[in-house]
mmCIF file of the N, C-alpha and C atoms, coordinates in Angstrom:
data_MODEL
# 
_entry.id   MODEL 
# 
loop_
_atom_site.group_PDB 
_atom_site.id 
_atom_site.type_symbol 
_atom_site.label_atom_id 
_atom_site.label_alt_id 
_atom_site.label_comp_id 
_atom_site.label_asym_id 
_atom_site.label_entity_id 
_atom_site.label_seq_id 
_atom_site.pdbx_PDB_ins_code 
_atom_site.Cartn_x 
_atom_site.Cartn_y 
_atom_site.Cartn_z 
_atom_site.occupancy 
_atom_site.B_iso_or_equiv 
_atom_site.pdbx_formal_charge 
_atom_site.auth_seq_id 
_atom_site.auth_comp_id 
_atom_site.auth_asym_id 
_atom_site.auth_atom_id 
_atom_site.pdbx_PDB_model_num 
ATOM 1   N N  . UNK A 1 1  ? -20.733 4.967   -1.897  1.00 0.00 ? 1  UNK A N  1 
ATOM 2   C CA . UNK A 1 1  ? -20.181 3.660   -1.617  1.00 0.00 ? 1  UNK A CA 1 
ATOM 3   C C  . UNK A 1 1  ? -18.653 3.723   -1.699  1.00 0.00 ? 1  UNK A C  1 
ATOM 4   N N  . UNK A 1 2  ? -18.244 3.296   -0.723  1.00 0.00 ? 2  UNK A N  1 
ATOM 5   C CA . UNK A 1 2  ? -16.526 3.070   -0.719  1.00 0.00 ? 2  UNK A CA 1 
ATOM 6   C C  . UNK A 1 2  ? -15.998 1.911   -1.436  1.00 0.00 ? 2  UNK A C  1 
ATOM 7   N N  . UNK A 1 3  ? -14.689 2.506   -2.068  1.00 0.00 ? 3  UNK A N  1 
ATOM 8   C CA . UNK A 1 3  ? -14.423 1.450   -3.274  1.00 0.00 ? 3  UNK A CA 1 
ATOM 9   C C  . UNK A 1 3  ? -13.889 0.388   -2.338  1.00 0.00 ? 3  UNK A C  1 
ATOM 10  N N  . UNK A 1 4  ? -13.755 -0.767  -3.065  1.00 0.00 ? 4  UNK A N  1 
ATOM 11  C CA . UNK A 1 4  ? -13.424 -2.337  -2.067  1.00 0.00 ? 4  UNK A CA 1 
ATOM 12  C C  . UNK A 1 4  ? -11.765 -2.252  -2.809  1.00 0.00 ? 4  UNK A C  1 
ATOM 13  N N  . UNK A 1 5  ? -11.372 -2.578  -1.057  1.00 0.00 ? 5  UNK A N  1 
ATOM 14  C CA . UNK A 1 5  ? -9.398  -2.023  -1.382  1.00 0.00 ? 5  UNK A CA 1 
ATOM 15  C C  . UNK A 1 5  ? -9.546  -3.577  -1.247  1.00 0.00 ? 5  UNK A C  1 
ATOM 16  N N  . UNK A 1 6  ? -8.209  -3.877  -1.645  1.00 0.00 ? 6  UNK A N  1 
ATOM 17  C CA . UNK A 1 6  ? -7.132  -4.990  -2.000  1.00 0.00 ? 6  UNK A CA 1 
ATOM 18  C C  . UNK A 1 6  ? -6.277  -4.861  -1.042  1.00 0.00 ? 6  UNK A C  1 
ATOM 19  N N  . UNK A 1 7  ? -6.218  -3.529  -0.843  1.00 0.00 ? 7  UNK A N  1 
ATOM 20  C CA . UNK A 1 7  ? -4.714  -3.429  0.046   1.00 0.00 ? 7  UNK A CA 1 
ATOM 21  C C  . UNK A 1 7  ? -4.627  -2.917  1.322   1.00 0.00 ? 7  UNK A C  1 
ATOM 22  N N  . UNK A 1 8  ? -4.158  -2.954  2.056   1.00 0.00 ? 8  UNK A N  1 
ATOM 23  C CA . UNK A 1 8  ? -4.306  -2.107  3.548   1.00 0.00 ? 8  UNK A CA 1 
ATOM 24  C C  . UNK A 1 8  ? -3.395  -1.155  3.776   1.00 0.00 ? 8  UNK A C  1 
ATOM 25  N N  . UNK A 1 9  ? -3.992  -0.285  3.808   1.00 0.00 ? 9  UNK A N  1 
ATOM 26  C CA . UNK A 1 9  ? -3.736  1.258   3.911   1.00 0.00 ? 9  UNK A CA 1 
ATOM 27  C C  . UNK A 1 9  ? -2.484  1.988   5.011   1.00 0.00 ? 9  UNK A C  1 
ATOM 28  N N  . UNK A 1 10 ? -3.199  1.043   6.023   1.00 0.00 ? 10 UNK A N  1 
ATOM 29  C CA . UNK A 1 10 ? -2.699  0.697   7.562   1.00 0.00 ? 10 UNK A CA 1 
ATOM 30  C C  . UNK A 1 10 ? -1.551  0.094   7.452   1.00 0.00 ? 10 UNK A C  1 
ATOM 31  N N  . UNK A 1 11 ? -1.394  -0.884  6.747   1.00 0.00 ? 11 UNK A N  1 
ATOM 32  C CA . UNK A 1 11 ? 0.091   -2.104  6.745   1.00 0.00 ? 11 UNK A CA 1 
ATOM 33  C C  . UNK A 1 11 ? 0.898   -1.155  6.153   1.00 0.00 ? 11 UNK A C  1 
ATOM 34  N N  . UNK A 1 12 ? 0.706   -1.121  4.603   1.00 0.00 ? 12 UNK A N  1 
ATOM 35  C CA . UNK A 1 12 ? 1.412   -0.260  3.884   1.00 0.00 ? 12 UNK A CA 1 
ATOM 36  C C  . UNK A 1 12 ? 2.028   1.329   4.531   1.00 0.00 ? 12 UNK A C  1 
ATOM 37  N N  . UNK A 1 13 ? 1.169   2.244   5.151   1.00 0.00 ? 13 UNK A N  1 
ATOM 38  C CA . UNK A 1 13 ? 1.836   3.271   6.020   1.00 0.00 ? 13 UNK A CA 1 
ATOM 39  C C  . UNK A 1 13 ? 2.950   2.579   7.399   1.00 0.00 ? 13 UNK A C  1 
ATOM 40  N N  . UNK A 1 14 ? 2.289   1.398   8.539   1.00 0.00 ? 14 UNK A N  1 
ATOM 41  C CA . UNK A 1 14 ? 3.019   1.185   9.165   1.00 0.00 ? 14 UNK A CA 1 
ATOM 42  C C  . UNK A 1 14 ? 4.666   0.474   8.678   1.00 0.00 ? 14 UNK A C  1 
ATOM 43  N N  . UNK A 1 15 ? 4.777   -0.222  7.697   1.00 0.00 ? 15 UNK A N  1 
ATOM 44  C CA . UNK A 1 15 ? 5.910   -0.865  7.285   1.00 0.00 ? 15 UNK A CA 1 
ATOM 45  C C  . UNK A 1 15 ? 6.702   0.198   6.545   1.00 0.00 ? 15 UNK A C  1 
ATOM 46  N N  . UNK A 1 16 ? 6.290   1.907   5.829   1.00 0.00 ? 16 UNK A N  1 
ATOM 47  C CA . UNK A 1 16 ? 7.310   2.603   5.339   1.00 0.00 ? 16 UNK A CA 1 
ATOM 48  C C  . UNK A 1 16 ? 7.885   2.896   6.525   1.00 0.00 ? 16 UNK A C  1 
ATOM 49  N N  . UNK A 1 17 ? 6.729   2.931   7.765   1.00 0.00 ? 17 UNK A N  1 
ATOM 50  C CA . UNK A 1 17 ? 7.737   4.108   8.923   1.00 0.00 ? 17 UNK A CA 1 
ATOM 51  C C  . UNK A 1 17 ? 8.608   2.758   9.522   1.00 0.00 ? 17 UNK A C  1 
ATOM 52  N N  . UNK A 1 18 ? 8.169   1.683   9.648   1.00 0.00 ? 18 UNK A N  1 
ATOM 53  C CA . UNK A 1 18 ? 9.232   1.340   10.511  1.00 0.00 ? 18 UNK A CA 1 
ATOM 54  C C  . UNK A 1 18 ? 10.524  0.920   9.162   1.00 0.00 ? 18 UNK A C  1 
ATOM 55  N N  . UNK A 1 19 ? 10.411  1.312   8.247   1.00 0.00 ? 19 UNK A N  1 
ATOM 56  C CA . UNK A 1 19 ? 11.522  1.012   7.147   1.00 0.00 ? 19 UNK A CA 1 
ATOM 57  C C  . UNK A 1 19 ? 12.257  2.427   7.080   1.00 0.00 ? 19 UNK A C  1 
ATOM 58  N N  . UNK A 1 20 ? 11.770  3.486   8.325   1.00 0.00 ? 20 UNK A N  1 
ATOM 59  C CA . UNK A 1 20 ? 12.492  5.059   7.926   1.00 0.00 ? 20 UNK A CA 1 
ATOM 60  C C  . UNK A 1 20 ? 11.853  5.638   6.880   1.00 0.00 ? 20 UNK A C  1 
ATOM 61  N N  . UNK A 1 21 ? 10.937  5.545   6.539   1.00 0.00 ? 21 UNK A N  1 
ATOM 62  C CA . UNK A 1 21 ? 11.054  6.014   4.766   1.00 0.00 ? 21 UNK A CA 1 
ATOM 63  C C  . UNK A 1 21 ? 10.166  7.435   5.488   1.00 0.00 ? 21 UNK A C  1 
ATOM 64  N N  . UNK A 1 22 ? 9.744   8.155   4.586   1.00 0.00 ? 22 UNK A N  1 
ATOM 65  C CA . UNK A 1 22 ? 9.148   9.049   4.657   1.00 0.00 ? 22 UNK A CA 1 
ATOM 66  C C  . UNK A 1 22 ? 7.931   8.744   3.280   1.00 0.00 ? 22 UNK A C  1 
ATOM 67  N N  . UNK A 1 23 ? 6.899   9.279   3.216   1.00 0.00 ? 23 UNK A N  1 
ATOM 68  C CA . UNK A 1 23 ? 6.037   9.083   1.616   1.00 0.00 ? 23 UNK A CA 1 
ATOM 69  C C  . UNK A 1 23 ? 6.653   9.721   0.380   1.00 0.00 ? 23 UNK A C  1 
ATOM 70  N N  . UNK A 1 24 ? 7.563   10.394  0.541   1.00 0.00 ? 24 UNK A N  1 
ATOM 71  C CA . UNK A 1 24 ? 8.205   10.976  -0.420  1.00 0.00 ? 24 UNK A CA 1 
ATOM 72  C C  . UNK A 1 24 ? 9.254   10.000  -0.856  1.00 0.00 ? 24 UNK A C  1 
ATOM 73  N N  . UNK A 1 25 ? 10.210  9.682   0.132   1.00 0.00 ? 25 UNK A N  1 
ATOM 74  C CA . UNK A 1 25 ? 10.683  8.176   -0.150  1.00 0.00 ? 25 UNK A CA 1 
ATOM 75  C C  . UNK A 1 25 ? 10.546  7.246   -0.541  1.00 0.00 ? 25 UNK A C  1 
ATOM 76  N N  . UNK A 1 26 ? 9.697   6.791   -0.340  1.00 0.00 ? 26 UNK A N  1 
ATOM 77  C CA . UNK A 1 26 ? 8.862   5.384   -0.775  1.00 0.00 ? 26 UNK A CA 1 
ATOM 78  C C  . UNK A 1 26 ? 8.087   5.881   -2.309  1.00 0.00 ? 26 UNK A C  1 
ATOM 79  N N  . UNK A 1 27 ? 8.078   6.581   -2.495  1.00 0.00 ? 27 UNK A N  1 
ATOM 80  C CA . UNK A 1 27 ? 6.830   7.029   -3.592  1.00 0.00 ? 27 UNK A CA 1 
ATOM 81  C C  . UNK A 1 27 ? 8.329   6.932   -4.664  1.00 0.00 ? 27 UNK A C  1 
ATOM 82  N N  . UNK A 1 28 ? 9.418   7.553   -4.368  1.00 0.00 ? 28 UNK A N  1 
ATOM 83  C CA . UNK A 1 28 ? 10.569  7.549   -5.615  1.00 0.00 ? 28 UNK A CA 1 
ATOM 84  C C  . UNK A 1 28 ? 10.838  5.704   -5.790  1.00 0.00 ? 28 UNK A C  1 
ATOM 85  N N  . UNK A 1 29 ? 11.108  5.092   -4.267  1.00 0.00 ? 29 UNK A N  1 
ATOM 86  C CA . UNK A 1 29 ? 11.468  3.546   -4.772  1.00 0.00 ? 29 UNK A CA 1 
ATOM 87  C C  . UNK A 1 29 ? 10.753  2.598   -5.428  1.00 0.00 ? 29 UNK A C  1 
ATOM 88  N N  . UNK A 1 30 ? 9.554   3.273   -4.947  1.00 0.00 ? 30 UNK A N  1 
ATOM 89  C CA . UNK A 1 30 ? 8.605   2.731   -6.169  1.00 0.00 ? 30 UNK A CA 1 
ATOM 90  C C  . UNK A 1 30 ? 8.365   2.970   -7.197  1.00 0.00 ? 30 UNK A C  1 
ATOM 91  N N  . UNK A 1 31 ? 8.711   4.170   -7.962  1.00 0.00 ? 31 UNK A N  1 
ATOM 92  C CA . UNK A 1 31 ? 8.377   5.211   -9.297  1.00 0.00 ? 31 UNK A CA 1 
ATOM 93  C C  . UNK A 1 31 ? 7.369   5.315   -9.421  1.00 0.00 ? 31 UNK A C  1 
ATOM 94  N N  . UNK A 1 32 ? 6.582   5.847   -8.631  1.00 0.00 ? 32 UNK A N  1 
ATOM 95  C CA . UNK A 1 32 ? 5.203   6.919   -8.350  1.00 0.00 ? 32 UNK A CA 1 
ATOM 96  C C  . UNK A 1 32 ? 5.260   8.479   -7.730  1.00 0.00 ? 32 UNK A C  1 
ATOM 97  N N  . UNK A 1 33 ? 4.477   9.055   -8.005  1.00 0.00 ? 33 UNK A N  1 
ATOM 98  C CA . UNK A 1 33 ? 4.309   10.482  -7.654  1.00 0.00 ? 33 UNK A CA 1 
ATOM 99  C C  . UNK A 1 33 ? 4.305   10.228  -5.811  1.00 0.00 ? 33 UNK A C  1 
ATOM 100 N N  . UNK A 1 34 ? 4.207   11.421  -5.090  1.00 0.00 ? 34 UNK A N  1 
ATOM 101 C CA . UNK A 1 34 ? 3.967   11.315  -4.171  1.00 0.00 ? 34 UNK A CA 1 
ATOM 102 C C  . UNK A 1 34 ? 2.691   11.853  -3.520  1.00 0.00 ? 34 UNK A C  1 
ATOM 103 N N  . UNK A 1 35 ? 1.860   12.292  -4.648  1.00 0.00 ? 35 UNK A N  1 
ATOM 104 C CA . UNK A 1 35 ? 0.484   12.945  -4.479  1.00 0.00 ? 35 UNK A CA 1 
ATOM 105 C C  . UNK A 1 35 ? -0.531  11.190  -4.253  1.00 0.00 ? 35 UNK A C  1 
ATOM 106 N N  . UNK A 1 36 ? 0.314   10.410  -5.358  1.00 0.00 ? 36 UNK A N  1 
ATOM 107 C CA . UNK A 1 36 ? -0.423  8.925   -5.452  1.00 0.00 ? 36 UNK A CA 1 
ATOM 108 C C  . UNK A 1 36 ? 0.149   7.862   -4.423  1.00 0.00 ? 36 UNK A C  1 
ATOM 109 N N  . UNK A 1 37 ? 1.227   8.194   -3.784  1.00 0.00 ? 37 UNK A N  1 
ATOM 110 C CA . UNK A 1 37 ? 1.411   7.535   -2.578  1.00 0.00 ? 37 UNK A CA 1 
ATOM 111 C C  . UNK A 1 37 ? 0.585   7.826   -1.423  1.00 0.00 ? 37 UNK A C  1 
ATOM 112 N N  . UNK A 1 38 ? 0.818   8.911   -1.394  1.00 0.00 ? 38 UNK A N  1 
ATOM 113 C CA . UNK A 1 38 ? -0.574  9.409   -0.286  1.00 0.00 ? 38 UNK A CA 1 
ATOM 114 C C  . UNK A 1 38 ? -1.852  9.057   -0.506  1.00 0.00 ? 38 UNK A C  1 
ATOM 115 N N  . UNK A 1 39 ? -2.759  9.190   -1.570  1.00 0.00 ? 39 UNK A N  1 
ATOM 116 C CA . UNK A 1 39 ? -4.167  8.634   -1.967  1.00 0.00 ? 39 UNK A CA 1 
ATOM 117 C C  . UNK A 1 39 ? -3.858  6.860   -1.757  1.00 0.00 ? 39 UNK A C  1 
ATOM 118 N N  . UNK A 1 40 ? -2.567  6.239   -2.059  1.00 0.00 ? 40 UNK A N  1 
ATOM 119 C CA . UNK A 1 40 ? -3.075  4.758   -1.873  1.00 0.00 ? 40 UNK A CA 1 
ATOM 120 C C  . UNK A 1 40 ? -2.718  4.500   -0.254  1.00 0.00 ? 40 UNK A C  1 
ATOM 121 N N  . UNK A 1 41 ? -1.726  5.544   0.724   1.00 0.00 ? 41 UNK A N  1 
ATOM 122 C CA . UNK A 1 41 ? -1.705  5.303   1.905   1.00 0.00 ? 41 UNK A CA 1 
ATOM 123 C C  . UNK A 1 41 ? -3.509  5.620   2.851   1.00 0.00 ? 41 UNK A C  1 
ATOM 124 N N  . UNK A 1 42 ? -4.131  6.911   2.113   1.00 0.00 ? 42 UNK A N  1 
ATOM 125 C CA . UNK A 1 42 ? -5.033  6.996   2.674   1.00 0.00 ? 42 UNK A CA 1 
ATOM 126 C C  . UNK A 1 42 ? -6.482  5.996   2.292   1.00 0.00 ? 42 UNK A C  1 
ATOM 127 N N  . UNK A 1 43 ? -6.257  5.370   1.416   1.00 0.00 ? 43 UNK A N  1 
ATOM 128 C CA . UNK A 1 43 ? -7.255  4.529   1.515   1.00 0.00 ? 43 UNK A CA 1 
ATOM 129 C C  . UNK A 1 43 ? -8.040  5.274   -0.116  1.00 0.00 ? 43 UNK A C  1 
ATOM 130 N N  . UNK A 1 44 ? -7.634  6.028   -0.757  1.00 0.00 ? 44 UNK A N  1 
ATOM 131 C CA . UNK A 1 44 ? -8.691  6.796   -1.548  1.00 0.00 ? 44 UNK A CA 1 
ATOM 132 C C  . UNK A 1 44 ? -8.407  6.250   -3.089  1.00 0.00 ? 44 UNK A C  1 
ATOM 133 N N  . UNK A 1 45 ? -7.266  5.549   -2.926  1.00 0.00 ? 45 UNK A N  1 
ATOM 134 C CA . UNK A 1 45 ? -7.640  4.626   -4.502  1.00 0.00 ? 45 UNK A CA 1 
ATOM 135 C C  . UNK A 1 45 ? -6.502  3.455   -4.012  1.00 0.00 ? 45 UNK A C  1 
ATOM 136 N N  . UNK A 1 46 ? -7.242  2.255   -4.978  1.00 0.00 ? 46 UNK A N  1 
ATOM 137 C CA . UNK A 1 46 ? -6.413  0.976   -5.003  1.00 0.00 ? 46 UNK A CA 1 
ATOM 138 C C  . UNK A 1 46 ? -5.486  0.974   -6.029  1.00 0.00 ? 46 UNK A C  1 
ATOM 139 N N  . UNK A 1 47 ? -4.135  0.728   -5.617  1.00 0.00 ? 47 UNK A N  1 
ATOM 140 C CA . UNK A 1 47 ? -3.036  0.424   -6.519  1.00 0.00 ? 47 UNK A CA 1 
ATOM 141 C C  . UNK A 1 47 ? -3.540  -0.330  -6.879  1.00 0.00 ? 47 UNK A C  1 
ATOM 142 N N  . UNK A 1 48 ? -3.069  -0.669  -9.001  1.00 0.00 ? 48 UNK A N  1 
ATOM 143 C CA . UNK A 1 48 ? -2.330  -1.447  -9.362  1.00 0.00 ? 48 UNK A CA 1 
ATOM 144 C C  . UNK A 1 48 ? -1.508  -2.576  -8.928  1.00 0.00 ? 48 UNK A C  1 
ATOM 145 N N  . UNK A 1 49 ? -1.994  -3.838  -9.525  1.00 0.00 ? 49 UNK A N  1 
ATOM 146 C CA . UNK A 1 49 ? -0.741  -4.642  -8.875  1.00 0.00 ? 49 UNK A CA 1 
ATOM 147 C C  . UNK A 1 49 ? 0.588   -4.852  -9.553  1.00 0.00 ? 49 UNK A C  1 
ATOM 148 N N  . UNK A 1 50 ? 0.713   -3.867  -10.915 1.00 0.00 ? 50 UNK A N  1 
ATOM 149 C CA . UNK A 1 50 ? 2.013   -3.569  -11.364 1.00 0.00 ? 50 UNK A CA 1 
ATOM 150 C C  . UNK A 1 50 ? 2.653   -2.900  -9.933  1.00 0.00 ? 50 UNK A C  1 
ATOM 151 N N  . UNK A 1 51 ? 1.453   -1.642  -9.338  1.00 0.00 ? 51 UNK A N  1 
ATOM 152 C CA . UNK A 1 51 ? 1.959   -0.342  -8.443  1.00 0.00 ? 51 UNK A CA 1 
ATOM 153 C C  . UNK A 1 51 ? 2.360   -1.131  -7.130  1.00 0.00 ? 51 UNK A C  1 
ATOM 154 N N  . UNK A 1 52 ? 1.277   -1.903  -6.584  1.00 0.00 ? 52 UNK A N  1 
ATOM 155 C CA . UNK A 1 52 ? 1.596   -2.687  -5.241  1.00 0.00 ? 52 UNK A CA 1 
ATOM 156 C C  . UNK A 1 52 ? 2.553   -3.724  -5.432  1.00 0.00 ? 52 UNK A C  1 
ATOM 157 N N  . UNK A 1 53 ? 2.833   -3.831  -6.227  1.00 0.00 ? 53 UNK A N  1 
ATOM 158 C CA . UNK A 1 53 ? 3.991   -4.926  -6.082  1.00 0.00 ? 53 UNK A CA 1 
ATOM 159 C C  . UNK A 1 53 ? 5.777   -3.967  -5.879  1.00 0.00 ? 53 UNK A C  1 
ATOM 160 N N  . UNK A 1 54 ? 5.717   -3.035  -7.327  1.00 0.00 ? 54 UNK A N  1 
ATOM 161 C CA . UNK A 1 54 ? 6.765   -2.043  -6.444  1.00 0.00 ? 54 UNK A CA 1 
ATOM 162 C C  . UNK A 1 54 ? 7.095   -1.258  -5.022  1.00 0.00 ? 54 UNK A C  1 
ATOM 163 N N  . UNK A 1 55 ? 5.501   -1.372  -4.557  1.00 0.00 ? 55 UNK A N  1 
ATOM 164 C CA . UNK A 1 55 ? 5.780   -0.968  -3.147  1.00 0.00 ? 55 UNK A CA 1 
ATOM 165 C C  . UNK A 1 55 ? 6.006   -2.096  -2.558  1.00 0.00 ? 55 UNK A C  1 
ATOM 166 N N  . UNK A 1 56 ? 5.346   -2.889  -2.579  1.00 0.00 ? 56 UNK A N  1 
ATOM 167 C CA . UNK A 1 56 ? 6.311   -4.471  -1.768  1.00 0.00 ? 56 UNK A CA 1 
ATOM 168 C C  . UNK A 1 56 ? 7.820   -4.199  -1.921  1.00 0.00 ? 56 UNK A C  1 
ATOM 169 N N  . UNK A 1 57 ? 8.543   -4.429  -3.297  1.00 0.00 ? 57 UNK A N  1 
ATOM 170 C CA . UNK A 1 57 ? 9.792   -3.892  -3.508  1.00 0.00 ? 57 UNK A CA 1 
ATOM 171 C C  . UNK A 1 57 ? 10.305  -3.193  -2.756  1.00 0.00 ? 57 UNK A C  1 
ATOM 172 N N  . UNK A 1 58 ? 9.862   -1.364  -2.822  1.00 0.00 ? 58 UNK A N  1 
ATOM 173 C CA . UNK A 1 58 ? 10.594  -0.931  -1.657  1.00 0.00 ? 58 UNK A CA 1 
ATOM 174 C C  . UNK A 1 58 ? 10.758  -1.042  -0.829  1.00 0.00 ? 58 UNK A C  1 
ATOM 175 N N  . UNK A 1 59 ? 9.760   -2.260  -0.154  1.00 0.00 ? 59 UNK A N  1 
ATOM 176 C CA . UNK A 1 59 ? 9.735   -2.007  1.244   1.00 0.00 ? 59 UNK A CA 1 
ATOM 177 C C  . UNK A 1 59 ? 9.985   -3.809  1.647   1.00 0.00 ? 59 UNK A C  1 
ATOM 178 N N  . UNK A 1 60 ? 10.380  -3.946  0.859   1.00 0.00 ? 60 UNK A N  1 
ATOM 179 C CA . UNK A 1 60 ? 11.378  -5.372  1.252   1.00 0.00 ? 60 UNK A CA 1 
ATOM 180 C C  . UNK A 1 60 ? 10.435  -6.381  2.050   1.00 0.00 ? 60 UNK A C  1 
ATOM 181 N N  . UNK A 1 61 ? 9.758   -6.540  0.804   1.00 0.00 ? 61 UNK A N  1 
ATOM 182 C CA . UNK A 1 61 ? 8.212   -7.204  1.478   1.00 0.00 ? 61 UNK A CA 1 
ATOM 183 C C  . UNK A 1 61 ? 7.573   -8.468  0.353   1.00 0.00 ? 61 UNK A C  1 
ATOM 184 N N  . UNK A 1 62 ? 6.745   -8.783  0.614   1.00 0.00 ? 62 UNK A N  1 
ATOM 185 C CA . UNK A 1 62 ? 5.505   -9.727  -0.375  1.00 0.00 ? 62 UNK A CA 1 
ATOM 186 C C  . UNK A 1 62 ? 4.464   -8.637  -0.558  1.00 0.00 ? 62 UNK A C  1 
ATOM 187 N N  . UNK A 1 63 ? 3.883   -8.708  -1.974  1.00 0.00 ? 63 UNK A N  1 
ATOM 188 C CA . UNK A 1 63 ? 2.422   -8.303  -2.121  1.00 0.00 ? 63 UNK A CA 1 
ATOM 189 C C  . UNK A 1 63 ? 1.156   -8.845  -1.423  1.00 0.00 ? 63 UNK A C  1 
ATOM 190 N N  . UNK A 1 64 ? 1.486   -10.074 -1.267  1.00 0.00 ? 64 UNK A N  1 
ATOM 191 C CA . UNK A 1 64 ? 0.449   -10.408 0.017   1.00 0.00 ? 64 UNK A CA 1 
ATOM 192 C C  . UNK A 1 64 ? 0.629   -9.693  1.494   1.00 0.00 ? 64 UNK A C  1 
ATOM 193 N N  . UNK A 1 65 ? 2.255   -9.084  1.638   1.00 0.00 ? 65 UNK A N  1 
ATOM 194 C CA . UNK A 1 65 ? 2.286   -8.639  3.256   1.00 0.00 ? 65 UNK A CA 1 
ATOM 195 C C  . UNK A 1 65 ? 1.205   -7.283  3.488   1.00 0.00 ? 65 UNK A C  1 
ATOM 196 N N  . UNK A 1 66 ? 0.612   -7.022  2.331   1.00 0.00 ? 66 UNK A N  1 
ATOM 197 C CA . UNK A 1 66 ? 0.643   -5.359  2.300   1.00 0.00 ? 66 UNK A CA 1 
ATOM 198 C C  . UNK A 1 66 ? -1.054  -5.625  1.836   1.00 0.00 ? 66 UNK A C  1 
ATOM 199 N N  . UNK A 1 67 ? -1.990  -6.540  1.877   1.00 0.00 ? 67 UNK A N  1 
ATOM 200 C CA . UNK A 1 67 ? -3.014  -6.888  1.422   1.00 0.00 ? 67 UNK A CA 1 
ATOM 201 C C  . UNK A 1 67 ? -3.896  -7.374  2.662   1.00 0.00 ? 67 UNK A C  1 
ATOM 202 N N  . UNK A 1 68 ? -4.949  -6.809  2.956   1.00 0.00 ? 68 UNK A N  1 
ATOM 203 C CA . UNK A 1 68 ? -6.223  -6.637  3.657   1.00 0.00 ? 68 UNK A CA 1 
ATOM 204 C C  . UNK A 1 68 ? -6.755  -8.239  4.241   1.00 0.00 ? 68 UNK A C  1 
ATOM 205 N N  . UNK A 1 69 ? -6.499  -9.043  5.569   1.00 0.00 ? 69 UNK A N  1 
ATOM 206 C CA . UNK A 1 69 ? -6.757  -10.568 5.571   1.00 0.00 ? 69 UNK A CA 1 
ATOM 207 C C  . UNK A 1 69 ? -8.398  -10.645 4.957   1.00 0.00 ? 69 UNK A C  1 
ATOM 208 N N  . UNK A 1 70 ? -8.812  -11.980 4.637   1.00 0.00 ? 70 UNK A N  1 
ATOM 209 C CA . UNK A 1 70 ? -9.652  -12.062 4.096   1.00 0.00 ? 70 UNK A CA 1 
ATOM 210 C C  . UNK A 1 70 ? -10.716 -12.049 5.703   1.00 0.00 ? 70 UNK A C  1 
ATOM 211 N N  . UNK A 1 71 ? -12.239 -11.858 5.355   1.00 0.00 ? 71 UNK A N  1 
ATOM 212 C CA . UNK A 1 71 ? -12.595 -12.008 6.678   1.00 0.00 ? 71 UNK A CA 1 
ATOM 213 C C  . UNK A 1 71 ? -13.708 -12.789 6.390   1.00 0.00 ? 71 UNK A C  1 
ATOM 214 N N  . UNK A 1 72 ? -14.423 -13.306 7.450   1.00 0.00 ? 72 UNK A N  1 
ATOM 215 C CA . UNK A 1 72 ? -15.182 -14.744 7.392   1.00 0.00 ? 72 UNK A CA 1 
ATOM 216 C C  . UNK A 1 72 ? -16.681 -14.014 7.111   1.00 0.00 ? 72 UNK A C  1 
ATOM 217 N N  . UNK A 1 73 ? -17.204 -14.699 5.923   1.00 0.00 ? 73 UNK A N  1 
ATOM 218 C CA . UNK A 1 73 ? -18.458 -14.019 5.876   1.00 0.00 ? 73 UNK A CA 1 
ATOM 219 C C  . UNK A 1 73 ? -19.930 -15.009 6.733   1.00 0.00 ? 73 UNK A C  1 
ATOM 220 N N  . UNK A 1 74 ? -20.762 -14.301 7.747   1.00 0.00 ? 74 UNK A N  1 
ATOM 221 C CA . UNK A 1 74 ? -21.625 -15.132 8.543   1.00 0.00 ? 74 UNK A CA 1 
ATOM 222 C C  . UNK A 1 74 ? -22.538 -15.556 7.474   1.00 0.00 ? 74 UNK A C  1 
ATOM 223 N N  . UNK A 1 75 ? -23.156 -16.859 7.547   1.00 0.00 ? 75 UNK A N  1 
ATOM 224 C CA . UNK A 1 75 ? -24.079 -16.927 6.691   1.00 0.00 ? 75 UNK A CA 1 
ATOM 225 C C  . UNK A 1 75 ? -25.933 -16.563 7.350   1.00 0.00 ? 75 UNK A C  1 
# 
C-alpha cells in the first residue's frame, strides 16, 4: 500500500525548476539533506510540516501551494 502524501511531488519538483534551483539547492534553503529532498520530490516519504513549510520558504511559496487538491469522493 502506498503511503497517503499531503504533498505533491509534481508541484514541489516543478516550482524548484522554474525557481533555477537544482535539488541540491533547495535541499540547503531548506536545511535538509539532499538524499531527503529527493525521497520527498519522488513521492517516497511525506515531509514534515516543520520540513514542508521550509520548502515553501525556499521557494517563495504557501504550504498549501505545494499540497495535493483535495478530490471529490463519488458516493
Amino acid at each position: 500500500m502506498e503511503p497517503r502524501r499531503t504533498h505533491s511531488p509534481e508541484t514541489i519538483r516543478r516550482k524548484r525548476i522554474e525557481a533555477g534551483l537544482n535539488q541540491k539547492d533547495l535541499a540547503a534553503r531548506a536545511d535538509i539533506s539532499c538524499p531527503h529532498m529527493s525521497s520527498i520530490e519522488h513521492g517516497r516519504v511525506n515531509p514534515s510540516p516543520p520540513v514542508l513549510g521550509r520548502i515553501a520558504t525556499a521557494l517563495g511559496c504557501e504550504i498549501p501551494d505545494l499540497m495535493k487538491p483535495h478530490q471529490a469522493v463519488s458516493a
